[in-house]
C-alpha positions in Angstrom: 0.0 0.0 0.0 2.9 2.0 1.1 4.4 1.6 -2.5 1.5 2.1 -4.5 1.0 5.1 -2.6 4.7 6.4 -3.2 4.8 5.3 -6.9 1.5 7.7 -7.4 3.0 10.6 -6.0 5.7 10.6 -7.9 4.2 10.5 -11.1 1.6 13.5 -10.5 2.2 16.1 -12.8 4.1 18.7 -11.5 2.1 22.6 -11.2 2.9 24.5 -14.1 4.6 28.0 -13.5 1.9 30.9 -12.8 1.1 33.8 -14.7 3.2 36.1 -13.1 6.6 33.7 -13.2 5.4 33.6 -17.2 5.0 37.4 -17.5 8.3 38.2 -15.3 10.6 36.3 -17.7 8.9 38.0 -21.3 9.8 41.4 -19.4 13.6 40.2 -18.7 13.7 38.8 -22.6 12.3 42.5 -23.7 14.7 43.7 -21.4 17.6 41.8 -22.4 16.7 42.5 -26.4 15.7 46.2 -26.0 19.8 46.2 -24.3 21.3 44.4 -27.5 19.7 47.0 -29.9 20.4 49.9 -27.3 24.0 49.1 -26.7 25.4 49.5 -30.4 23.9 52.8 -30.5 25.4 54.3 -27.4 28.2 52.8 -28.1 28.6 54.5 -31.7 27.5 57.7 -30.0 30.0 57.7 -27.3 33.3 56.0 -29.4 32.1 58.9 -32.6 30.6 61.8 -30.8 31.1 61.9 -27.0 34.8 61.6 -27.0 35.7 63.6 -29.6 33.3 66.3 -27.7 35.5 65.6 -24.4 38.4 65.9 -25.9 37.8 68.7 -28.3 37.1 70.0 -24.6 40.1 68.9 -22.6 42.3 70.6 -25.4 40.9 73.7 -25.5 42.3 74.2 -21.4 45.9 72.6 -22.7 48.6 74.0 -24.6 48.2 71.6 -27.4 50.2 72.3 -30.4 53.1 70.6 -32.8 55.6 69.9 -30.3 52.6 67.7 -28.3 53.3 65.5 -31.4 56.8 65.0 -29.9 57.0 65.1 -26.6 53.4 63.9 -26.0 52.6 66.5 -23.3 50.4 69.3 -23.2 50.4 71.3 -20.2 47.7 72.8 -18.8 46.8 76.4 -19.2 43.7 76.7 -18.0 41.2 79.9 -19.3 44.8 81.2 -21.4 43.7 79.9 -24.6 39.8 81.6 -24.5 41.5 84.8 -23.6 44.0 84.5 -26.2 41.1 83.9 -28.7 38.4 86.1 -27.2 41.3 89.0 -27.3 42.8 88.5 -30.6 41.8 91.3 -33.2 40.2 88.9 -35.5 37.7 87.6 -33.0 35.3 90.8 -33.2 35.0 90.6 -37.2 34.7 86.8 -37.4 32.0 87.2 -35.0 30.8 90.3 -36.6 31.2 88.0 -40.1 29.6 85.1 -38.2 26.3 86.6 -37.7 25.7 88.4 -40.6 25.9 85.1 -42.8 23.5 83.4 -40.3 20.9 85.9 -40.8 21.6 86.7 -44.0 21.4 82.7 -45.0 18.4 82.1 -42.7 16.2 84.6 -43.9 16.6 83.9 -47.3 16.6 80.5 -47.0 13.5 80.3 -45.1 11.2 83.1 -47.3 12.3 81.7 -50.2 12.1 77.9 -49.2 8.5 79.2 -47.4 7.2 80.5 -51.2 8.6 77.9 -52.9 6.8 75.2 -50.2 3.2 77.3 -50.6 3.7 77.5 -54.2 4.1 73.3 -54.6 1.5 72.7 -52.1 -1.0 73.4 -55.4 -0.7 70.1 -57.8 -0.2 71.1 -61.1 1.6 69.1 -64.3 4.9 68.4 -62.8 4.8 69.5 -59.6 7.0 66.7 -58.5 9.5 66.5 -60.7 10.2 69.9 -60.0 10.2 69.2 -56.4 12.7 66.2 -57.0 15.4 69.2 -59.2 15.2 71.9 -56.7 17.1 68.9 -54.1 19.8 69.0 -56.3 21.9 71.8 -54.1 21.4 69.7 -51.0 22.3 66.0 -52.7 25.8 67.6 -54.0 28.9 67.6 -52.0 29.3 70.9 -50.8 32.9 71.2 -51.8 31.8 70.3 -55.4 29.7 73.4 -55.6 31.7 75.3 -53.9 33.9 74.7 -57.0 31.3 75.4 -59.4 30.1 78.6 -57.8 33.7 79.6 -57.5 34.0 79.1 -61.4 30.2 81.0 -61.6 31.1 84.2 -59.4 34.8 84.1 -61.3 35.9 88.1 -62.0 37.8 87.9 -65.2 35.5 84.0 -67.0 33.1 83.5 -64.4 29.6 82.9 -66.6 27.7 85.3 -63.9 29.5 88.4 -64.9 29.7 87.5 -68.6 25.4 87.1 -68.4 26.1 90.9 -66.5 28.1 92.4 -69.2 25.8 90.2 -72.0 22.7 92.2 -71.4 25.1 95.8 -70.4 24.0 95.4 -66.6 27.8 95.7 -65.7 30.6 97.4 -68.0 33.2 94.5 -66.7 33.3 92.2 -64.2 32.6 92.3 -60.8 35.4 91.1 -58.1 32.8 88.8 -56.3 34.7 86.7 -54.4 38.1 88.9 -54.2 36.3 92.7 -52.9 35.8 93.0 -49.6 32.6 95.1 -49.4 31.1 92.3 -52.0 32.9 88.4 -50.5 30.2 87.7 -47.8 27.6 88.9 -49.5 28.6 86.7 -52.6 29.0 83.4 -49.9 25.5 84.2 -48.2 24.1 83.6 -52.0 25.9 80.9 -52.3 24.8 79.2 -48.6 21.1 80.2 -49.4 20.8 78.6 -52.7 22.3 75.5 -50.8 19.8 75.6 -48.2 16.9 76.0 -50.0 16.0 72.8 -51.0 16.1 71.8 -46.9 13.5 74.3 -46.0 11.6 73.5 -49.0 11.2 69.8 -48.4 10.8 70.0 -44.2 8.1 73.2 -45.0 6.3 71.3 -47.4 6.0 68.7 -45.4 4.0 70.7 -42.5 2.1 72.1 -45.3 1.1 68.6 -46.1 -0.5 67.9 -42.5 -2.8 71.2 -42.5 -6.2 69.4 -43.4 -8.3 71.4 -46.6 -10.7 71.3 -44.3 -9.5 74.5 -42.2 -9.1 76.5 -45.6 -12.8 75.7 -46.7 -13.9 76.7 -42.9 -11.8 80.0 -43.2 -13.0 80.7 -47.0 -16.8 80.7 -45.1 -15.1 83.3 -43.1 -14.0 85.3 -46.0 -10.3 84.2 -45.4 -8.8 83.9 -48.4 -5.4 84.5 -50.1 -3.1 86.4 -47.4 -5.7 85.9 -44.7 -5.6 82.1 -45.2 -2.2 82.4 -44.7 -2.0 84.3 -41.6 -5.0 82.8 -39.9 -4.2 79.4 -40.7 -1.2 78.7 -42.7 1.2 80.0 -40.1 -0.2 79.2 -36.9 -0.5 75.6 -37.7 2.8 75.5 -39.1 4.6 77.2 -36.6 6.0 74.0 -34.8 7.9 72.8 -37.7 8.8 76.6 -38.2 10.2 76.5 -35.0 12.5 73.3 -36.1 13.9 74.5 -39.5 14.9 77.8 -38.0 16.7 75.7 -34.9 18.8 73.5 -37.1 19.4 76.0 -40.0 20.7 78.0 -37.3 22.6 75.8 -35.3 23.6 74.1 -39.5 25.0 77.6 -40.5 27.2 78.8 -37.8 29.3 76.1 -38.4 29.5 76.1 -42.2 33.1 75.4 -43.0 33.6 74.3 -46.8 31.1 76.5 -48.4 33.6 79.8 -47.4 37.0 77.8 -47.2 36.0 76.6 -51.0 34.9 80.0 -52.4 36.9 82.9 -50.4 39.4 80.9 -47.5 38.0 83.5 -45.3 39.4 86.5 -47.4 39.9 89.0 -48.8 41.7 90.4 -45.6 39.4 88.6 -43.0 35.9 89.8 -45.2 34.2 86.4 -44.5 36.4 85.5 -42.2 33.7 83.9 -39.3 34.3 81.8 -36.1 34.2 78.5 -37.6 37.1 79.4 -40.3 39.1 80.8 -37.7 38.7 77.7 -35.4 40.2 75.7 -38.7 42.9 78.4 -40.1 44.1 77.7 -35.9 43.8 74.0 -35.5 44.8 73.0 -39.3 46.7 75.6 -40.6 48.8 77.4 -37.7 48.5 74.0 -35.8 47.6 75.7 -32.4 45.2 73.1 -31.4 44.4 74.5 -28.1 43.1 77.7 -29.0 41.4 76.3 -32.2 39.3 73.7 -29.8 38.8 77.1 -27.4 37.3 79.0 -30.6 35.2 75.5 -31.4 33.9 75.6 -27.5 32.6 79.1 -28.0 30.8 78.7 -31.1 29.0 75.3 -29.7 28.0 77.6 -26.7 26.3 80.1 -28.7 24.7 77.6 -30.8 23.3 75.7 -27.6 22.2 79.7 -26.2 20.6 80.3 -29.3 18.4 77.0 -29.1 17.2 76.9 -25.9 16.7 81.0 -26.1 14.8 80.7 -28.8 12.8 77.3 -27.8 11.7 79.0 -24.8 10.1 82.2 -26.7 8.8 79.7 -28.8 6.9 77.9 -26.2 5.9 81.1 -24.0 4.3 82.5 -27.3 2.4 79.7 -28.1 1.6 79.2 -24.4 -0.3 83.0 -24.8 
């Protein structure tokens, strides 16, 4: 009896696991693979972005320079390289230089990338293969049309002042790229034709979202035209407003190529800005430590300018 009774108790089934053990172990399997996706990423961003911004940092107090290459020290200097920069007689025209070709570039990239996004949003026969050409400025390498445009704005065979002297506009060429009063100007036209086709596409894409219906409601209302625009063009496409001017902003203070390719900064410093300083120092005069203190200042006023302008954004919409 004994046996029988033994023999049945061990070949009861055993309780399955409950619920909760069932639902504990799919959260430690999400767990575990949300990790394994996770962990490349940050791992790209810190090896590729975090470290260089550390370093670029930990320079910028050193005196880093050629004979680091040497001798492999650096001493530390502390606030000497930002006063060195901060002091330096260029530093008040490239910053002068600096924010003329943001606003220049940002207004006219935005109005004209704003017309150009209203203009598309109206289907008409090829509508979209126009929309697909005007991208061709932002799929080209920038040092390719920096060439290009240097050719274009050329004084003595550049095709712009020949067109100028074609139709008796100009009685010879214009110095473009080689006259002071006219270099930054010339690279602003230059940076907004590039920077177009962004605020174009991003534009026309908040366009998209604004349903017909609000246009039909405001033509009832006798908005039409410019009204429509104001009263409900623009308010409803003032979040994505907000974004192109952030990152065309942020994008043009640290335009590099466009300038080096056309002018190098010339003539005599004219579009000379803080970014083309911060390379002439690092790359060209090789003092590292006050070109990564330059680099510092201009990723602080493109972090002020953000979170300035973020926070009108959202007290304005808040009224």
């Amino acid at each position: 009896m004994t046996t029988t009774t033994t023999t049945r108790a061990a070949t009861r089934p055993q309780p399955l696991a409950g619920p909760g053990s069932l639902r504990g172990g799919r959260r430690r399997r999400e767990t575990l693979y949300q990790w394994a996706f996770l962990l490349p990423a940050a791992a790209y961003l810190i090896l590729f972005f975090g470290y260089p911004v550390v370093k670029n940092l930990v320079m910028s107090f050193q005196d880093y320079g050629t004979a680091t290459f040497y001798t492999g020290e650096a001493p530390w200097v502390g606030f000497a390289n930002y006063a060195k920069v901060l002091g330096s007689s260029i530093f008040t025209t490239a910053a002068l230089n600096t924010a003329l070709f943001t606003a220049g570039s940002i207004v006219g990239q935005f109005v004209i990338g704003l017309a150009l996004a209203v203009f598309f949003r109206k289907r008409f026969p090829l509508s979209g293969v126009l929309r697909s050409l005007l991208l061709l400025p932002w799929l080209l390498p920038l040092i390719a049309s920096g060439a290009v445009w240097k050719w274009i704005l050329d004084k003595d065979s550049g095709a712009l002042n020949r067109f100028l002297e074609a139709i008796h506009v100009v009685p010879t060429g214009v110095p473009w790229l080689t006259s002071t009063s006219l270099a930054l100007i010339a690279v602003v036209g230059v940076n907004i034709w590039i920077g177009i086709p962004f605020n174009v596409t991003i534009l026309y894409g908040g366009l998209q979202d604004i349903a017909d219906e609000l246009y039909e409601a405001a033509a009832l209302d006798g908005a039409t035209g410019w009204r429509a625009f104001r009263y409900v063009t623009w308010p409803m496409l003032r979040p994505v407003v907000n974004v192109v001017l952030v990152l065309g902003v942020v994008y043009t203070l640290k335009v590099l190529d466009i300038i080096l390719a056309l002018t190098g900064g010339g003539p005599a410093n004219a579009s000379q800005t803080i970014a083309t300083e911060s390379y002439a120092l690092s790359f060209q005069q090789f003092r590292f430590g006050e070109g990564s203190a330059l680099g510092n200042i201009l990723v602080l006023i493109s972090l002020v300018f953000a979170l300035v302008y973020l926070r009108a954004s959202r007290r304005s919409v808040e009224d």
